[in-house]
MILO-177098 format. One record per residue (C-alpha): residue in three letters; chain; x, y, z. Coordinates in Angstrom, 3 decimals. Layout:
- ala:A:X:Y:Z
...
This chain:
- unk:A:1.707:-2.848:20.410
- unk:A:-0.683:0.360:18.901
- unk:A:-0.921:2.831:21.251
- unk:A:-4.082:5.350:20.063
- unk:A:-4.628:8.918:21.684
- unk:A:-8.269:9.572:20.889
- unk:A:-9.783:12.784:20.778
- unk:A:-10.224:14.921:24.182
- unk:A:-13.274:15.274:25.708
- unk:A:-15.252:16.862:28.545
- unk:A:-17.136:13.560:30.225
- unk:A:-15.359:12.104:32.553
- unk:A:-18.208:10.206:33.823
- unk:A:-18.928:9.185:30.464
- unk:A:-16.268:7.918:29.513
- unk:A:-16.234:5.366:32.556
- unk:A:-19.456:4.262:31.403
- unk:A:-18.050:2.854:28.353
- unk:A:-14.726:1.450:29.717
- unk:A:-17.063:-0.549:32.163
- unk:A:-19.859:-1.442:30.226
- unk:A:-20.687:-4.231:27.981
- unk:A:-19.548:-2.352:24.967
- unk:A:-21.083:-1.539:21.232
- unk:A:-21.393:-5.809:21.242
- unk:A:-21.158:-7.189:24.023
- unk:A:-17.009:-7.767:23.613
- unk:A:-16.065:-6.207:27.097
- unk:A:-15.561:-8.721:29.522
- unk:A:-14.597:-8.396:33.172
- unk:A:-13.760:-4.821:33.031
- unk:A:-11.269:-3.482:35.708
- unk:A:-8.771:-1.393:36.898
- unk:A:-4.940:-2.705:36.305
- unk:A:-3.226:0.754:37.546
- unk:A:-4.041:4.297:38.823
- unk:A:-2.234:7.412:39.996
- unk:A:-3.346:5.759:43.569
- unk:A:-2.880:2.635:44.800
- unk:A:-6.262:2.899:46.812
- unk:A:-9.035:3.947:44.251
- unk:A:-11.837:2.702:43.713
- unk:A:-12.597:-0.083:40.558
- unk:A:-16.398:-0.391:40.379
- unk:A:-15.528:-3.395:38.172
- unk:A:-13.753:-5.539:41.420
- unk:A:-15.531:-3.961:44.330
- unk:A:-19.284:-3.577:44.861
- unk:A:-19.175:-1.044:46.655
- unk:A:-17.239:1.316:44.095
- unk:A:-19.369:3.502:41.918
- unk:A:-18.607:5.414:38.931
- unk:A:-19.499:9.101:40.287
- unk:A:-16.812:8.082:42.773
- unk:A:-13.966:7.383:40.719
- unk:A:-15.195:10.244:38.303
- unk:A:-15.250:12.595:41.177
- unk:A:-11.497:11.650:42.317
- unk:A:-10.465:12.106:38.845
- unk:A:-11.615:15.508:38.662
- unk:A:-10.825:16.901:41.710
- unk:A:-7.941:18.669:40.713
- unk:A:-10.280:20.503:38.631
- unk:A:-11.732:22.268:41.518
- unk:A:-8.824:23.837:42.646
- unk:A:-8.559:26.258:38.938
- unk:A:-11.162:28.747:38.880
- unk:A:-14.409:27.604:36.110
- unk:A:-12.553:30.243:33.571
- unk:A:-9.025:28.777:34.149
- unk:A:-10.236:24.928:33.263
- unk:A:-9.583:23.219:29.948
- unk:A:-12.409:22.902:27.695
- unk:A:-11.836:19.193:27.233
- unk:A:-10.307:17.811:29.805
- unk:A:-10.571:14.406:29.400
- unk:A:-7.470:12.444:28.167
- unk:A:-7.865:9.032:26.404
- unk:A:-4.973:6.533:25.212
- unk:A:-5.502:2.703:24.151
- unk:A:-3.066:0.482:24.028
- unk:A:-3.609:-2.754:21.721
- unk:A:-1.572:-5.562:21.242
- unk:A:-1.448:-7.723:17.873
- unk:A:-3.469:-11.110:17.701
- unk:A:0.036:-12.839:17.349
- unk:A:0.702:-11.589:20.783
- unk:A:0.798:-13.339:23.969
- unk:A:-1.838:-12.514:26.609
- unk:A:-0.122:-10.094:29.126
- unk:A:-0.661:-10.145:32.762
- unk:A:-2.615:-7.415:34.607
- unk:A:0.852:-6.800:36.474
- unk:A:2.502:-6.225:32.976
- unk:A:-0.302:-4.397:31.675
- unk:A:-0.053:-2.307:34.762
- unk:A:3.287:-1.752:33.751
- unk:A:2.482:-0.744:30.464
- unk:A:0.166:1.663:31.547
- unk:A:2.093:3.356:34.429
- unk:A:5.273:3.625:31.591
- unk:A:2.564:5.201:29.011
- unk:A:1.477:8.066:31.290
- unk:A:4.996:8.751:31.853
- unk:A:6.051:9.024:28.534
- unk:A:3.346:11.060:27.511
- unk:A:3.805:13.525:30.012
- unk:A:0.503:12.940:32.170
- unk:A:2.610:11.531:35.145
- unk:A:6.170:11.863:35.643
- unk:A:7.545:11.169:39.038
- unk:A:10.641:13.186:38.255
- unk:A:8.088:16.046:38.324
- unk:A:6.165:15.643:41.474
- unk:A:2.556:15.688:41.551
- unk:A:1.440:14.290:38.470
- unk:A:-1.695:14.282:36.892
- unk:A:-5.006:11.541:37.811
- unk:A:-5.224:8.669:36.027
- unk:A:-6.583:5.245:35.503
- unk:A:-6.204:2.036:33.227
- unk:A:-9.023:-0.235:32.869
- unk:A:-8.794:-3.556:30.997
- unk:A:-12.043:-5.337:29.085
- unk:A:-10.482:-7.468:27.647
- unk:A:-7.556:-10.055:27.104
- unk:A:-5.734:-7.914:23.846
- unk:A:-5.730:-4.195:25.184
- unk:A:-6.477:-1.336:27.654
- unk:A:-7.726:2.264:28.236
- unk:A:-5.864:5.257:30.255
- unk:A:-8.343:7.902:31.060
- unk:A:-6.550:10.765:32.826
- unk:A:-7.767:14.351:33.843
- unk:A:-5.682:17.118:32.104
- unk:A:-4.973:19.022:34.858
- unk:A:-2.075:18.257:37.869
- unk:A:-2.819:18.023:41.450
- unk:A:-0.806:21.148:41.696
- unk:A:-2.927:22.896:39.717
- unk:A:-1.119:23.022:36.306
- unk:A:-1.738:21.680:32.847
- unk:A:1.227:18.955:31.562
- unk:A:2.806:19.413:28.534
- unk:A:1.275:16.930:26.296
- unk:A:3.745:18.340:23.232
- unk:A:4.107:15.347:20.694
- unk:A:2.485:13.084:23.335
- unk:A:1.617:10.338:20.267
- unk:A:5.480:10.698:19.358
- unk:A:7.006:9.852:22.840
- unk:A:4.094:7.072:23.327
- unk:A:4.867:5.130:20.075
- unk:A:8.366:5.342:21.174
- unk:A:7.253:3.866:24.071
- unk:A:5.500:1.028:22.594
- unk:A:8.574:0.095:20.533
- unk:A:10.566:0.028:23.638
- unk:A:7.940:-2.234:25.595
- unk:A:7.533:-4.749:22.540
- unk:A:10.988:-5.653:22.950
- unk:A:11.459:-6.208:26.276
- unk:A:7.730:-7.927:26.785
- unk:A:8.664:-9.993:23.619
- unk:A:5.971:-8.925:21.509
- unk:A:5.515:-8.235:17.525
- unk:A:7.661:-5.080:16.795
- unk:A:6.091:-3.014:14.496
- unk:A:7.803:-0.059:12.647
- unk:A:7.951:3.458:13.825
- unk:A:5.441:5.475:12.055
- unk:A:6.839:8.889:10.233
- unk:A:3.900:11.170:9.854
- unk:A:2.931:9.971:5.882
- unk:A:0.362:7.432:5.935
- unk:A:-2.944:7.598:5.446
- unk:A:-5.368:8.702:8.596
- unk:A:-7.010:5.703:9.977
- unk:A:-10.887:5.101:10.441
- unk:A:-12.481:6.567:13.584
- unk:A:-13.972:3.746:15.858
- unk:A:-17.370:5.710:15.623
- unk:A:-16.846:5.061:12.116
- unk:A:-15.938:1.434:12.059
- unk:A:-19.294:0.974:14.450
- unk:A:-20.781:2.735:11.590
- unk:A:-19.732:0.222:8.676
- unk:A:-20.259:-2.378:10.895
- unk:A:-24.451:-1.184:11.355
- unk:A:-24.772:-0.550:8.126
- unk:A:-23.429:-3.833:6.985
- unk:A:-20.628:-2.842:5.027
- unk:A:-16.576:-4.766:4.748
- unk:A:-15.480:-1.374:4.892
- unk:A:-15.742:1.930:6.219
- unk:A:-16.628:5.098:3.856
- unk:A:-13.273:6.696:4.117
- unk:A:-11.589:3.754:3.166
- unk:A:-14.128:3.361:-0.004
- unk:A:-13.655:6.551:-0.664
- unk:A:-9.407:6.742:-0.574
- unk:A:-9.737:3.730:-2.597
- unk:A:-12.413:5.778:-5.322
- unk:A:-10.009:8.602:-5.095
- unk:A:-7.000:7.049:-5.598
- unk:A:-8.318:5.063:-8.478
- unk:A:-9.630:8.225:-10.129
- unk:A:-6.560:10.411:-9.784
- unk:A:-4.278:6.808:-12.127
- unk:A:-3.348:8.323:-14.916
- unk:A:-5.726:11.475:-15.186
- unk:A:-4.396:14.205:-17.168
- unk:A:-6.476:17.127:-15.630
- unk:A:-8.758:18.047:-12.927
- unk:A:-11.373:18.124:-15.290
- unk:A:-10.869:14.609:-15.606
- unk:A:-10.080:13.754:-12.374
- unk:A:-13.584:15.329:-11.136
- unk:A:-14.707:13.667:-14.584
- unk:A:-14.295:10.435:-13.491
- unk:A:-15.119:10.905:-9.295
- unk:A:-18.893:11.651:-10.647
- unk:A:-18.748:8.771:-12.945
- unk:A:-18.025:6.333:-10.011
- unk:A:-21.006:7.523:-8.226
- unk:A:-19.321:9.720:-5.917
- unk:A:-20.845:13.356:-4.866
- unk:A:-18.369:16.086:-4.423
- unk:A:-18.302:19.505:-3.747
- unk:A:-15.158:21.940:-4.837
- unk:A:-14.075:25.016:-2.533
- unk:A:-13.036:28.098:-4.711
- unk:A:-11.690:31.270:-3.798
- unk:A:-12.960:34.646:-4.772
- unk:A:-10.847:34.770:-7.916
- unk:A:-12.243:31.642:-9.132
- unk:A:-9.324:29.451:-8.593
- unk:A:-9.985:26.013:-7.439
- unk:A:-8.882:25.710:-3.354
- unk:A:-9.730:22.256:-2.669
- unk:A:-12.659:19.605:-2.563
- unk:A:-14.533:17.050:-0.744
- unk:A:-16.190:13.859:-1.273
- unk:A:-18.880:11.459:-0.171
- unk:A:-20.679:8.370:-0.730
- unk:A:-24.203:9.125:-1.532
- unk:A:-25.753:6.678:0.985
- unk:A:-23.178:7.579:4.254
- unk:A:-25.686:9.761:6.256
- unk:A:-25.201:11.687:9.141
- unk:A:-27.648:11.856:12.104
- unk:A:-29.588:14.717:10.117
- unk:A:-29.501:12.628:6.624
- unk:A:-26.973:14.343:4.855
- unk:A:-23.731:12.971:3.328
- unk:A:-20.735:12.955:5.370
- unk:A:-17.954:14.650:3.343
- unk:A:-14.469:14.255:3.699
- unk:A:-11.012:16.104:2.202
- unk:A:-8.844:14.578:-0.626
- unk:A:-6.040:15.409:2.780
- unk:A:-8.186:13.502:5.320
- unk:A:-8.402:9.819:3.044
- unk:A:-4.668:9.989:2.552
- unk:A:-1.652:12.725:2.642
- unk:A:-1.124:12.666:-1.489
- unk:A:-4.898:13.250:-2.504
- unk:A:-5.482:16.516:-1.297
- unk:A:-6.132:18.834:-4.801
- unk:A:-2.286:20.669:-4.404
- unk:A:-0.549:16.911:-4.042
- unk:A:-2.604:15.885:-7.088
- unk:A:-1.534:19.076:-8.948
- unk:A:1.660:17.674:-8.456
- unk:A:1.233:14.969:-10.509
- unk:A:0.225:16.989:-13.448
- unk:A:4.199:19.295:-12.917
- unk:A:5.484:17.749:-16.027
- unk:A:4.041:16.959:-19.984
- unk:A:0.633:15.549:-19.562
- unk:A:-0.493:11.911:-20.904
- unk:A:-2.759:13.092:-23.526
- unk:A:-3.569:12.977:-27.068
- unk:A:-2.702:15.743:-28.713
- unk:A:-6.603:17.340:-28.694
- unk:A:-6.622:16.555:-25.117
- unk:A:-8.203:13.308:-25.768
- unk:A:-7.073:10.182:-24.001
- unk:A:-4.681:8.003:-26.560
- unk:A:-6.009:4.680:-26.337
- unk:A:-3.451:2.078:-28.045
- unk:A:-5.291:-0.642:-29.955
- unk:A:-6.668:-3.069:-27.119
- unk:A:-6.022:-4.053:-23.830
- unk:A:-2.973:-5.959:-24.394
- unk:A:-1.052:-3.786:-26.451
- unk:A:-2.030:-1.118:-23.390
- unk:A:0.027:-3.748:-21.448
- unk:A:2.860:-4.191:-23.740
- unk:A:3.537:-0.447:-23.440
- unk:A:3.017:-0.582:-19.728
- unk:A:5.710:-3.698:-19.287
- unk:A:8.475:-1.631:-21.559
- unk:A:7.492:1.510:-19.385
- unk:A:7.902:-0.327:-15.968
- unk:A:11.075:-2.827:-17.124
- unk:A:12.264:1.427:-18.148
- unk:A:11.602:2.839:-14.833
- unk:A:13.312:-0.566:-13.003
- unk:A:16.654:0.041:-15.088
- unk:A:16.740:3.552:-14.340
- unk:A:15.699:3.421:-10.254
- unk:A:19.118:2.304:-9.119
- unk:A:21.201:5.226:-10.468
- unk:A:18.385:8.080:-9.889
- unk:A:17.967:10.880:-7.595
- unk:A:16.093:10.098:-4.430
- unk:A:12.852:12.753:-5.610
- unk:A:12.762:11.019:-8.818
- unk:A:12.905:7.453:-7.615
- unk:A:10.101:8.434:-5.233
- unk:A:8.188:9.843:-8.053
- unk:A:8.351:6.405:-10.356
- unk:A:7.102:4.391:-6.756
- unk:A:4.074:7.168:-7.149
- unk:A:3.402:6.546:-10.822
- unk:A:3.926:2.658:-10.266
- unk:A:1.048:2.679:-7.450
- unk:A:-0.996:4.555:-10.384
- unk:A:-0.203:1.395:-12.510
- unk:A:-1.574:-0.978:-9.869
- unk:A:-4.429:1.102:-9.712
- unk:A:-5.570:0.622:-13.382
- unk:A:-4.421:-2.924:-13.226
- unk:A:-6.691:-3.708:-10.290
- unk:A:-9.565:-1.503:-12.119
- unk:A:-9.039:-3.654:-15.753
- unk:A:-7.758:-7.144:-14.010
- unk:A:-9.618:-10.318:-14.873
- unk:A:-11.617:-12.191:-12.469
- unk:A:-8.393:-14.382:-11.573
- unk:A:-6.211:-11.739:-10.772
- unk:A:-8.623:-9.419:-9.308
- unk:A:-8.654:-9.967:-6.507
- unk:A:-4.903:-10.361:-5.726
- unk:A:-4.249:-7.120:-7.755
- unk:A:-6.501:-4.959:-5.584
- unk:A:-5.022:-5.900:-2.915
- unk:A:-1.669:-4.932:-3.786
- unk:A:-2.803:-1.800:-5.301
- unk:A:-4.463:-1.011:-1.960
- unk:A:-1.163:-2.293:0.478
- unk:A:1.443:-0.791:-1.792
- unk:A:-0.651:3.047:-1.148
- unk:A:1.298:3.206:1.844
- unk:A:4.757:2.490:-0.174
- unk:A:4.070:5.519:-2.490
- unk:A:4.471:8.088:0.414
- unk:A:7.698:8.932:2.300
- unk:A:9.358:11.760:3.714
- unk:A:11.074:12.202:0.250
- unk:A:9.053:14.351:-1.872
- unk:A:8.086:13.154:-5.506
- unk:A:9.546:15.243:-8.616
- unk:A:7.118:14.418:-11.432
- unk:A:8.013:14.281:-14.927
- unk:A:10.416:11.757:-15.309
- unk:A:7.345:9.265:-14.657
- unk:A:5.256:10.109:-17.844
- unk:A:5.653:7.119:-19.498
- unk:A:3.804:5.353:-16.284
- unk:A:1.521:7.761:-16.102
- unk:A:0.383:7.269:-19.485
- unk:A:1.021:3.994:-19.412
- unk:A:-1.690:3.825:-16.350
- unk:A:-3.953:5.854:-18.493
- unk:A:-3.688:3.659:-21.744
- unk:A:-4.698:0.801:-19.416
- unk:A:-7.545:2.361:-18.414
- unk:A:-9.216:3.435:-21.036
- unk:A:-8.008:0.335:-23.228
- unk:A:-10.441:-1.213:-20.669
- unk:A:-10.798:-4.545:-19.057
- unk:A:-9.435:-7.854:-19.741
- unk:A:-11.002:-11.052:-20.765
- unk:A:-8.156:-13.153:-19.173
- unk:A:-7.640:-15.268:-22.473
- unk:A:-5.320:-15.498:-25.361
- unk:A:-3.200:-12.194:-25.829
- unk:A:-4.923:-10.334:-23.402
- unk:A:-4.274:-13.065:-21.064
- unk:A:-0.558:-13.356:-21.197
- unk:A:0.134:-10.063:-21.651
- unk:A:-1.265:-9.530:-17.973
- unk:A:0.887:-12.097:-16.949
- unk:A:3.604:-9.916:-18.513
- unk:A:2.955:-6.741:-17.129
- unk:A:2.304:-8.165:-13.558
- unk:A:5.872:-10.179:-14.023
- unk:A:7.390:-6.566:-14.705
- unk:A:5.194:-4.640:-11.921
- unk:A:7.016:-7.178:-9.499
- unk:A:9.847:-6.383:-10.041
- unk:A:9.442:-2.581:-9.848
- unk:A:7.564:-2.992:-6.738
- unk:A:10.845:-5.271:-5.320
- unk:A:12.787:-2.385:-6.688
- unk:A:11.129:-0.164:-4.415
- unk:A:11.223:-2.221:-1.321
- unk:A:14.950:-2.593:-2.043
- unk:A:15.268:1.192:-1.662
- unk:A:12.561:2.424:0.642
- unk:A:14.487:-0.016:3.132
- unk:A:18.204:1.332:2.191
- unk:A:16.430:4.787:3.226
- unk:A:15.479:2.985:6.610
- unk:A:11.529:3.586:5.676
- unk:A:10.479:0.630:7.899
- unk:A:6.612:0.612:6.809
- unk:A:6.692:1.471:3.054
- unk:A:9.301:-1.215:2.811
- unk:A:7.485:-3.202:4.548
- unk:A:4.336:-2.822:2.439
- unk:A:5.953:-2.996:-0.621
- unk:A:7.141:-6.283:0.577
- unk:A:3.581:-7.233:1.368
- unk:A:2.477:-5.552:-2.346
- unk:A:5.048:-8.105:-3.776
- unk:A:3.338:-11.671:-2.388
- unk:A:-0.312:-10.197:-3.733
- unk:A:1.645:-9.893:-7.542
- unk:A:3.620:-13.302:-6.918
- unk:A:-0.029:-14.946:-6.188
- unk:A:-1.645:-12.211:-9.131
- unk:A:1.260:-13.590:-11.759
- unk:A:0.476:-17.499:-10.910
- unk:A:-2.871:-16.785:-11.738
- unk:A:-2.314:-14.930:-14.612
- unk:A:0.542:-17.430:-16.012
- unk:A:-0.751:-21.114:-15.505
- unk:A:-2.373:-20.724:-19.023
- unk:A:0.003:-18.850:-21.352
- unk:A:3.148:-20.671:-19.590
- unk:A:1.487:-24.010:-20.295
- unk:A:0.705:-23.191:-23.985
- unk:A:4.491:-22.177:-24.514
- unk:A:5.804:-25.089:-22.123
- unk:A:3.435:-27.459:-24.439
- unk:A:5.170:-26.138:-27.703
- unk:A:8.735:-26.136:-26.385
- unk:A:8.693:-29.997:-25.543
- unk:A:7.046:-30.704:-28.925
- unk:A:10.135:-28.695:-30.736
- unk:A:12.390:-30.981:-32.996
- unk:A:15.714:-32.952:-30.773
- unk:A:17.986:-30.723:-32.938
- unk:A:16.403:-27.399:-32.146
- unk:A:15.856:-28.179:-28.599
- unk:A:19.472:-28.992:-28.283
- unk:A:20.455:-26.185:-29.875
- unk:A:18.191:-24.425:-26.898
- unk:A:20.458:-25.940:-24.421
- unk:A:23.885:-25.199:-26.259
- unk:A:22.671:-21.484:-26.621
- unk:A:21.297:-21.150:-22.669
- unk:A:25.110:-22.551:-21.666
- unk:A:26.687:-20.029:-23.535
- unk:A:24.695:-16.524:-22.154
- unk:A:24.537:-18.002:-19.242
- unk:A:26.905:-20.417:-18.065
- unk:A:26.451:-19.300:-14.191
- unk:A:22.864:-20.280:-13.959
- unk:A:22.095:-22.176:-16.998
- unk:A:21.620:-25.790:-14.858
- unk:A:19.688:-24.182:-12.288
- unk:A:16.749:-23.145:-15.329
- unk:A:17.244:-26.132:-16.906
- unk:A:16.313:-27.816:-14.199
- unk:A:13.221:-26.068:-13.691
- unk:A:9.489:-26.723:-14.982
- unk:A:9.934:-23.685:-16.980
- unk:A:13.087:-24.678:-19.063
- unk:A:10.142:-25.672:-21.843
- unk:A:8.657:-22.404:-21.730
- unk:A:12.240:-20.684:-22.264
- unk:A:12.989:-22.891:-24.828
- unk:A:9.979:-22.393:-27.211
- unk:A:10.191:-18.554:-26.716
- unk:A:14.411:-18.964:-27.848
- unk:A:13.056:-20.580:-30.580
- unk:A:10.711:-17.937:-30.894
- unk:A:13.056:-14.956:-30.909
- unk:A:15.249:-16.971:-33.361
- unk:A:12.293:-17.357:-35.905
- unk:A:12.404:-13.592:-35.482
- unk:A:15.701:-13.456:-37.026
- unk:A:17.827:-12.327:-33.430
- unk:A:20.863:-13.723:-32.044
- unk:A:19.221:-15.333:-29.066
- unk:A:22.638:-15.854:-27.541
- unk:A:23.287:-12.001:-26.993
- unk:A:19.524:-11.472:-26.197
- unk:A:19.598:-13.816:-23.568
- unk:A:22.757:-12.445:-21.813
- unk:A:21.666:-8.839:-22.307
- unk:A:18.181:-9.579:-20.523
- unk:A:19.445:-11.720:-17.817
- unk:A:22.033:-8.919:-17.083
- unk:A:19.885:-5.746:-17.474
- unk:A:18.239:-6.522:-13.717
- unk:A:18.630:-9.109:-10.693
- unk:A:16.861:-12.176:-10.716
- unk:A:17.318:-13.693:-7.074
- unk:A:13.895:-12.419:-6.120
- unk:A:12.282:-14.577:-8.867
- unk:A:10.982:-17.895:-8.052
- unk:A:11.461:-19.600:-11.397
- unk:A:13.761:-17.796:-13.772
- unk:A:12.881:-19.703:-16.676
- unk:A:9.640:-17.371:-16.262
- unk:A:11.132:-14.220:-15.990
- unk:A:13.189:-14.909:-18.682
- unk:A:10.206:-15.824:-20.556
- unk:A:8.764:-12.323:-20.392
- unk:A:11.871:-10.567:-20.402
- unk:A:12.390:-12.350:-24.066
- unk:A:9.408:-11.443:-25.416
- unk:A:9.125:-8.344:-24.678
- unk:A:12.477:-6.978:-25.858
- unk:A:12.161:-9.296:-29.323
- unk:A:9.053:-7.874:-29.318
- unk:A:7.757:-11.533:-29.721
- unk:A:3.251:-11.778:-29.058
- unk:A:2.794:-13.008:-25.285
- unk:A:0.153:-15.504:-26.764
- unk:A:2.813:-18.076:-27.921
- unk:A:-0.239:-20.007:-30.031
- unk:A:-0.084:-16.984:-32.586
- unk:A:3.935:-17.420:-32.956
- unk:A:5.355:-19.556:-35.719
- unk:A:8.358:-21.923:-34.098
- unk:A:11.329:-22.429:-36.197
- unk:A:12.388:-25.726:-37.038
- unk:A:15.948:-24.794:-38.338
- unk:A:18.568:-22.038:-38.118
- unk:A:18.901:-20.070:-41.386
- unk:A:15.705:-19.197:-42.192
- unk:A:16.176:-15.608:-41.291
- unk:A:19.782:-13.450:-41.148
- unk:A:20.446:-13.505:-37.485
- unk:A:20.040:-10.081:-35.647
- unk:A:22.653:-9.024:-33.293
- unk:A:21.151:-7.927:-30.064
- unk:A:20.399:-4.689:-30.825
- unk:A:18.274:-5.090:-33.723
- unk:A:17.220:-2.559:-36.123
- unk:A:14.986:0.401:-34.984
- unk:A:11.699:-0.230:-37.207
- unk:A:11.016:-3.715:-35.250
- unk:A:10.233:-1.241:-31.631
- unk:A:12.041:0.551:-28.725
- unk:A:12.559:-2.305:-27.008
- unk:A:13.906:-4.578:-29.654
- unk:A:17.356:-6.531:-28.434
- unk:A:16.976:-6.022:-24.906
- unk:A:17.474:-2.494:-24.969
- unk:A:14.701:-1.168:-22.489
């Protein structure tokens, strides 16, 4: 159940109009009252002989008793109250209900104090319903509407239970402000999926992954076609700024502008600042350091996230928040670089996981850098084809993305922050489907070449998964990825590594009951601490033990950060 409190206005009248008409499309249907401050008035939707200017006048008669000076400027109070499409259709008793326990909770009539003020509920339709009430009492004063959306969505949560509805999680203040109807009517005339402040957040947001600067932020607003304007004080100094789509017009054919604040809490220009607190991701002339392609950008972006997901767990609440920042940044590139068959998937967990980047627990930047730059390499490393190296290393960096993004819904919901846990959660099944995608091609490559390996150095695979991991070692083998695992054992053993303490040490650095197959996480976890190429056709297989002098599990420095396990 939403409950909305639009914005106050002076037309009573007016307002009726709409709640009775036909709507913007024809969706109202059988408009009519379902509850009013009093039992007898008039519904122009049920009896003929009602009119609006009747009910309008009754509504505002309480207006006449305050002298033209005394009366609010807008005095016209507006709620909706929606339920989900899950929902079952309520009665227009129980909506009646709803309604009557809505006014009370907001303050506009309270039986405890007497005279309250007029009101009515009309429903068009089968889902929700409007309360129009006149902000003044019959006694002549004003009600406190203080926090009036607070004590209604308290309401609603209260109501969902005992009607049986969807709950939905309390709201806290830190997500991003929602599209006006006026302009969702406006999307929908000018035949757009979405509405300009949501095209723009999503422009924004994209803009601010990974930029070093304002410079470059503003750098790379005007190269994605957006027009902005910057506010600057008399000094000089930069204040603020404002953006628009070129083609979203208002009536007098200008762009409509909106604050970084207004698409979403963490892009106005101070909360972006923010970002840029600790040592900037830049070269060291200030140019962007590109690493050499789009997969090695991904390489470094896996060992910065598998970092981050070791460290999360012991951390200070400010810093964790700050590496669930930098990890939306990540998604952001990600969905900006993706190939066509995770593109779609990725954008849309870069868009729901927004709302897990923003709590009541302010982000301390600097400990992030590493995915900050990391979001910046992949950026200007460009996009992906989708094949060979640059193919499974996406598969690689989404695998390790998951997990960071499970990390966060792990601890967003210890800190009882119902709706960025919840849309983490939500970010999490767009990777899952992202990583199939991304997988089905490099998995079956390395599946291919571990069932082709010689009898002996398959079984001594087996004898090696036993001994890391005696506790889950039949559950992989029994998997479709067991083939996978054992080609990239054979792998890291070619590479000269004692695959037995490499195994244990990456099956042990992080949980694994939130993976679906962990023969695959495994997999990646492997090659990226032996430092192994995700596209297993470039890898030479061993066919013997010897041919190398085993490294222990922390191998020697020269062969990367990572090497052994050690992320």
């Amino acid at each position: 159940m939403v409950p909305k409190i639009h914005k106050r206005g002076t037309r009573t009248l007016g307002l009726l109009y709409y709640l009775y008409g036909p709507g913007k499309a024809e969706e109202h249907v059988d408009p009519h009252l379902v509850a009013s401050w009093d039992h007898a008035a008039p519904d122009p939707g049920r009896d003929p002989e009602a009119t609006y200017k009747q009910l309008q006048q009754l509504l505002d008669q309480p207006l006449a008793l305050l002298d033209k000076n005394e009366r609010p400027n807008k005095h016209v109070w507006h709620l909706s109250v929606r339920n989900g499409p899950t929902d079952r259709i309520l009665s227009d008793q129980e909506w009646g209900d709803v309604a009557r326990r809505m006014v009370t909770a907001a303050g506009i009539d309270d039986s405890e104090q007497g005279a309250g003020c007029r009101w009515v509920a009309v429903r068009h339709a089968d889902d929700h319903i409007h309360i129009l009430a006149t902000l003044v009492r019959e006694d002549g004063y004003r009600p406190n509407l203080d926090f009036d959306a607070v004590r209604v969505q308290a309401e609603a949560r209260r109501l969902e239970t005992e009607l049986g509805l969807r709950r939905l999680n309390s709201g806290d203040g830190t997500a991003s402000k929602r599209p006006t109807s006026a302009e969702r009517h406006k999307a929908t005339r000018q035949g757009r999926t979405r509405t300009a402040r949501e095209e723009l957040r999503e422009t924004v947001r994209r803009a601010a992954a990974g930029a070093g600067s304002e410079a470059e932020f503003f750098a790379r607003l005007a190269a994605a076609g957006v027009l902005v304007r910057t506010r600057t004080a008399p000094s000089g100094d930069l204040l603020g700024y404002t953006v628009a789509l070129a083609d979203d017009l208002n009536k007098d054919g200008h762009p409509v502008f909106y604050p970084g604040s207004k698409l979403a809490p963490d892009l106005s220009l101070p909360r972006i600042r923010d970002r840029w607190s600790g040592p900037q991701p830049t070269g060291r002339t200030g140019e962007p350091t590109v690493p050499s392609g789009p997969a090695r950008a991904r390489r470094r972006a896996s060992a910065a996230l598998w970092q981050a997901v070791l460290v999360m767990d012991g951390a200070e609440d400010a810093v964790v928040a700050g590496y669930i920042a930098a990890a939306g940044e990540i998604l952001d590139a990600l969905a900006q670089t993706s190939a066509a068959r995770t593109r779609r998937e990725l954008r849309e967990a870069a868009a729901v996981f927004e709302r897990a980047t923003r709590s009541h627990i302010r982000a301390v930047h600097g400990h992030d850098r590493a995915l900050r730059q990391a979001a910046r390499d992949l950026i200007y490393s460009g996009p992906v084809a989708g094949r060979g190296e640059d193919g499974a290393m996406t598969a690689m960096v989404i695998d390790m993305v998951f997990f960071l993004v499970t990390a966060a819904a792990h601890w967003h919901a210890r800190k009882e922050h119902a709706q960025q846990a919840a849309a983490a959660r939500l970010a999490a099944g767009h990777l899952r489907t992202a990583y199939q995608a991304a997988a089905a091609q490099p998995m079956g490559v390395l599946a291919l070449r571990g069932r082709s390996l010689a009898l002996p150095v398959l079984h001594r695979q087996r004898a090696r998964l036993r001994e890391a991991l005696p506790h889950l070692a039949e559950q992989v083998l029994a998997e479709p990825g067991w083939a996978a695992l054992a080609a990239t054992l054979a792998d890291a053993e070619a590479a000269g590594y004692d695959t037995v303490a490499l195994l244990a040490d990456v099956a042990a650095r992080r949980e694994l009951a939130s993976a679906e197959q962990i023969s695959d996480v495994l997999v990646w976890r492997l090659r990226q601490a032996a430092d192994l190429p995700a596209d297993a056709q470039t890898t030479p297989l061993s066919h013997g033990p010897g041919q190398r002098p085993a490294r222990a599990a922390n191998g020697p420095a020269e062969q990367g950060p990572q090497r052994g396990g050690r992320r």
